[in-house]
C-alpha positions as CSV (number, residue, x, y, z in Angstrom):
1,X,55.4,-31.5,-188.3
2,X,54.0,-31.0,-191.7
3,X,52.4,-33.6,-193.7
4,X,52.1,-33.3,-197.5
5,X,49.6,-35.7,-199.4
6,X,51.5,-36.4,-202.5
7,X,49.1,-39.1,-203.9
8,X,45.7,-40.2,-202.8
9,X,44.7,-42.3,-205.3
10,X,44.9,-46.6,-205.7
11,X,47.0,-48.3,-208.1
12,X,45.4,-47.2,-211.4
13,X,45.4,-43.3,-210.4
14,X,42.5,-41.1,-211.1
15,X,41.8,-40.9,-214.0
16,X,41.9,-44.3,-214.9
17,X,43.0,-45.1,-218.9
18,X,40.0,-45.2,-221.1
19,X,37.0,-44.3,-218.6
20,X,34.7,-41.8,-219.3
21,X,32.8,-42.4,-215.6
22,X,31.9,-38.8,-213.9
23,X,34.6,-39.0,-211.6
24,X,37.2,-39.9,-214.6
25,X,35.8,-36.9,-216.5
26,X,35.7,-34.4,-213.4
27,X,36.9,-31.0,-213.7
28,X,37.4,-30.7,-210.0
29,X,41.3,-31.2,-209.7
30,X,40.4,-33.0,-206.3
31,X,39.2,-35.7,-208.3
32,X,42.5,-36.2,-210.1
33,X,44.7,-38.3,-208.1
34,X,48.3,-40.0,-208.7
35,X,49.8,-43.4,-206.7
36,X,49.7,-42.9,-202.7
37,X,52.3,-41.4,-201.0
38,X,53.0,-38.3,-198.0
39,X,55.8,-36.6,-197.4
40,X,56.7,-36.1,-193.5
41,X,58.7,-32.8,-192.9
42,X,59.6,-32.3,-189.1
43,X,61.8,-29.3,-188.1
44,X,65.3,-31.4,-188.6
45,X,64.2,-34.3,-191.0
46,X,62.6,-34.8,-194.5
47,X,61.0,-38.8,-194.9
48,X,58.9,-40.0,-197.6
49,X,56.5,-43.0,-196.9
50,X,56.8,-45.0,-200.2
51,X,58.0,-44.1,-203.7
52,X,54.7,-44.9,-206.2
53,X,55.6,-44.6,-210.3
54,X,54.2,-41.0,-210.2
55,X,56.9,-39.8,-207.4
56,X,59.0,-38.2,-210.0
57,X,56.3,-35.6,-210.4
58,X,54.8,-35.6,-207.2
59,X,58.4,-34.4,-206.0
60,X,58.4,-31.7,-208.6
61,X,55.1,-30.2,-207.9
62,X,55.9,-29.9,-204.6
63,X,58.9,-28.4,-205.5
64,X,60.8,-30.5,-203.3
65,X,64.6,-31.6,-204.0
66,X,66.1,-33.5,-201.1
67,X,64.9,-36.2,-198.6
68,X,66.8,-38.0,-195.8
69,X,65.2,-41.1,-196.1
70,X,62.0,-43.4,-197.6
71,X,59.8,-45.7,-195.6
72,X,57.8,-48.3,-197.0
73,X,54.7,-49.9,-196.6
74,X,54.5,-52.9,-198.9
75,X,55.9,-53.8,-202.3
76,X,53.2,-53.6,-204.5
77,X,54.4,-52.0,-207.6
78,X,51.9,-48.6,-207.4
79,X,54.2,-47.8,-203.9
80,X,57.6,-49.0,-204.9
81,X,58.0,-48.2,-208.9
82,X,59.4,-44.7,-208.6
83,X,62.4,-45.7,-206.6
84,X,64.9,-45.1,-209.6
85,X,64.1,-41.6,-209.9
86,X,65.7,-41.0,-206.4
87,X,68.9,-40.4,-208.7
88,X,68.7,-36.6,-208.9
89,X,68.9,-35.9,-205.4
90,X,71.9,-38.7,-204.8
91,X,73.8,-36.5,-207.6
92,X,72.8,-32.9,-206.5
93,X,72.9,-33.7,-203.3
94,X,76.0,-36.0,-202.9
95,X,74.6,-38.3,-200.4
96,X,72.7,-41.7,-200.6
97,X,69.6,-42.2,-199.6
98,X,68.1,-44.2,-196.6
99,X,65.5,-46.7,-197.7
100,X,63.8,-48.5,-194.7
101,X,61.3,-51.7,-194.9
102,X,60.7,-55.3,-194.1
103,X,63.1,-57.9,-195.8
104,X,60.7,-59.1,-197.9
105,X,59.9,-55.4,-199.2
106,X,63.9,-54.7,-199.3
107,X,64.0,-58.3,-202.0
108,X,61.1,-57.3,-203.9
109,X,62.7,-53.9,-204.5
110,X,66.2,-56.0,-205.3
111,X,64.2,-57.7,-208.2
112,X,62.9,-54.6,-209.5
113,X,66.2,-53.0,-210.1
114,X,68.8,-55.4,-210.1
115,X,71.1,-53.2,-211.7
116,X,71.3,-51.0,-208.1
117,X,71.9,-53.9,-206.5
118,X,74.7,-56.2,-207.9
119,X,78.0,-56.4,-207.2
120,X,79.4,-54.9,-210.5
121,X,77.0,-51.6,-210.6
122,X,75.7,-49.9,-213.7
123,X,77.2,-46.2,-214.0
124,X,75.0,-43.9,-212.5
125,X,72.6,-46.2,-210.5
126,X,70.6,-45.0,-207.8
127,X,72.8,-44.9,-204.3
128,X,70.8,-46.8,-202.3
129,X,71.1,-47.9,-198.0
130,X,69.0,-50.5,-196.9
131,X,67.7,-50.9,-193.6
132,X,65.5,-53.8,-192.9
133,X,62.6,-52.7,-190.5
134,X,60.1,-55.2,-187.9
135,X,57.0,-55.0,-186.3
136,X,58.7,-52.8,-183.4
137,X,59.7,-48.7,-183.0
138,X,62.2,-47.6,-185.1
139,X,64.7,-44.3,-184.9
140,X,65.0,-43.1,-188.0
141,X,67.2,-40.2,-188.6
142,X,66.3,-39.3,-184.8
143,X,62.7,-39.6,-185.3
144,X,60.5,-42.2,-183.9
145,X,58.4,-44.3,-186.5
146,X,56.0,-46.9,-184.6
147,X,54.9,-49.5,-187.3
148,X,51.6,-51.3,-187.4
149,X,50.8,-54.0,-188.6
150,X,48.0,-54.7,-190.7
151,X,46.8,-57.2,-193.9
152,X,46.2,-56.0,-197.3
153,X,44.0,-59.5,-198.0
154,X,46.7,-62.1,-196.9
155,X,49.5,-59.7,-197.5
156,X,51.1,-58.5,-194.2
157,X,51.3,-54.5,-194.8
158,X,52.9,-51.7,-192.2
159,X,51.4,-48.8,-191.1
160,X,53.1,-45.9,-188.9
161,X,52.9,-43.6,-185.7
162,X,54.9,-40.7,-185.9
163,X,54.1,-38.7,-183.0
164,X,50.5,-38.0,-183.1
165,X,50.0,-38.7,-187.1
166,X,49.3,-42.2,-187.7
167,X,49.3,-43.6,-191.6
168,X,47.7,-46.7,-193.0
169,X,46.8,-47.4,-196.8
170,X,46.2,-50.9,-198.6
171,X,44.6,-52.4,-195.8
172,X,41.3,-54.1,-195.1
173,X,42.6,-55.5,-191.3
174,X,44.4,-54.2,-188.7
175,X,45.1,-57.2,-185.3
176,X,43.3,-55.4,-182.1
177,X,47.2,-55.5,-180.4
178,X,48.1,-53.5,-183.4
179,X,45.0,-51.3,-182.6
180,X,46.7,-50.5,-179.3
181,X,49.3,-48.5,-181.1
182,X,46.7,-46.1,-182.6
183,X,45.3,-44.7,-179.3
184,X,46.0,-41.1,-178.9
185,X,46.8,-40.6,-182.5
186,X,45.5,-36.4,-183.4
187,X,45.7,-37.2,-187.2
188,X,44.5,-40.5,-188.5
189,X,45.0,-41.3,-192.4
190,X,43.3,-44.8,-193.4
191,X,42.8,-46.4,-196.9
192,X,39.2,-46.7,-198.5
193,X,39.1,-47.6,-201.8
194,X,35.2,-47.0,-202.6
195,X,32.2,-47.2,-200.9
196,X,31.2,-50.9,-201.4
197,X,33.0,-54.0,-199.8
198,X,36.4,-54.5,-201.1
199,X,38.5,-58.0,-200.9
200,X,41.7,-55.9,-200.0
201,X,41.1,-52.3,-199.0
202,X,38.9,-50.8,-196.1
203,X,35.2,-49.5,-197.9
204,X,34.5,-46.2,-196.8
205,X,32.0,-47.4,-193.9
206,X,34.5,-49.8,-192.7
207,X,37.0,-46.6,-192.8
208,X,35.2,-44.9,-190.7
209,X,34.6,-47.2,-188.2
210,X,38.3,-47.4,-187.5
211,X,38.0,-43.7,-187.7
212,X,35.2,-43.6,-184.8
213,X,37.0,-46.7,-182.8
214,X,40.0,-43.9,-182.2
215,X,38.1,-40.5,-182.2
216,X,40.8,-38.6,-183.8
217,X,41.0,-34.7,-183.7
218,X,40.7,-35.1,-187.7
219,X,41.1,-38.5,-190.3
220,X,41.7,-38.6,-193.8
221,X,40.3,-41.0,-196.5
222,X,43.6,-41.8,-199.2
223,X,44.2,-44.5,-201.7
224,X,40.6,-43.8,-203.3
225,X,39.3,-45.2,-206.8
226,X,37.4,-43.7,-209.2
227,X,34.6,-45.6,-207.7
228,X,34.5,-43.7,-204.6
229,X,32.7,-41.1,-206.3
230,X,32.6,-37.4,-206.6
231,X,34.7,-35.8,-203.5
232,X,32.6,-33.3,-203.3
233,X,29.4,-35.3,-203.0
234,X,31.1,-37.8,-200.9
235,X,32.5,-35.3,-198.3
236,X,29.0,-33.9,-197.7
237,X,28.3,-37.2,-196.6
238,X,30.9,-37.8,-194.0
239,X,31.3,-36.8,-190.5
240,X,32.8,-33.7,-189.7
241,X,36.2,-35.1,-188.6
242,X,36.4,-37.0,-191.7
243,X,37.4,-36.1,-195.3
244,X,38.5,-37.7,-198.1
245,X,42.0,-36.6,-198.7
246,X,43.0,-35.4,-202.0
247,X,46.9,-34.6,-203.4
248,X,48.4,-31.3,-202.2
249,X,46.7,-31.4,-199.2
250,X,48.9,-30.2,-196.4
251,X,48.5,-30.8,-192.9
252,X,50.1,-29.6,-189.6
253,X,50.3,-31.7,-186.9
């Protein structure tokens, strides 16, 4: 299975609009980091986990043009908002896509783009399946996805197990029974959004606490601000299993 980071960054991306802070004004292109999002490529499937406002370009960069189906986590805007720009691959693909999350992800998305959704459908509207998702394993397209639970403040949030890659972002709690689902994960990604406390995201410390609870072959820092700091500074810092993930990064697992 091959992972691809598409995004790394939180909500306002890295840059952020209008700051000239060392990190904002780094030449390093690891410093540079659009919405959160990985693509999941196993040797019979391609999955997305969630759609952010930059996936349009993410998916060109990549130079990617067809998916089987998107998983999301939550329905903040920065992971839903590029959902219409599945289009091109319903049209040069003839096929709808599968989108799979919780009900109240599924209704949020509904409100976004009413036009998909209603009865009498706008010409050329994205072609949409939804599949409402729980708290319990999931075959998708023939692949296992084991969600986890975890809170993003009081928001309930879902992480995932696929196989020995497990992925959680915008989360600053995870219930010990959802723990349970972790052990034996090879590749760990976990949300940190900077180093000091945060009211809804995991600080880096906290991060890697999880990261030591689980010992994991390797774990990767994603949905980082600008207030993180430098990657390159901030990787010297951190254990050897641990690095702050950055977009493009590709994994094997």
């Amino acid at each position: 299975m091959k992972v691809t980071f598409l995004g790394t960054g939180t909500s306002q991306g890295v840059p952020v609009i209008g700051c000239d802070c060392k990190v904002c004004k780094s030449e390093d292109p690891k410093d540079n980091r659009l919405r959160a999002s990985v693509l999941i490529e196993t040797s019979r499937r391609t999955f997305i986990l969630d759609t952010g406002p930059d996936f349009r370009y993410q998916m060109l960069r990549e130079n990617k043009s067809d998916l089987d189906a998107v998983i999301y986590t939550h329905e903040h805007r920065d992971h839903i908002a590029g959902l219409d720009d599945i289009r091109p691959i319903n049209f040069l693909k003839q096929k709808s896509i599968d989108l799979y999350a919780e009900e109240r992800v599924l209704d949020a998305m509904k409100q976004m783009m009413p036009y998909a959704f209603g009865n009498n459908k706008y010409p050329g509207v994205p072609e949409l399946n939804l599949n409402t998702i729980t708290n319990h394993p999931t075959d998708i397209k023939g692949e296992t996805f084991i969600p986890i639970r975890a809170y993003h403040y009081k928001l309930p949030v879902l992480g995932f197990r696929i196989g020995d890659f497990t992925y959680i972002t915008d989360a600053n709690y995870i219930p010990e029974e959802e723990k349970e689902k972790i052990i034996g994960t090879k590749y760990l990604v976990i949300n940190a959004l900077r180093q000091k406390k945060h009211i809804s995201h995991f600080s880096l410390n906290e991060a890697c606490e999880i990261v030591r609870e689980f010992s994991p072959r390797k774990a990767f820092i994603t949905h980082i601000s600008h207030q993180m700091g430098l990657t390159a500074e901030v990787d010297k810092q951190l254990p050897e299993n641990i690095q702050l993930s950055y977009d493009g990064l590709q994994i094997e697992v």
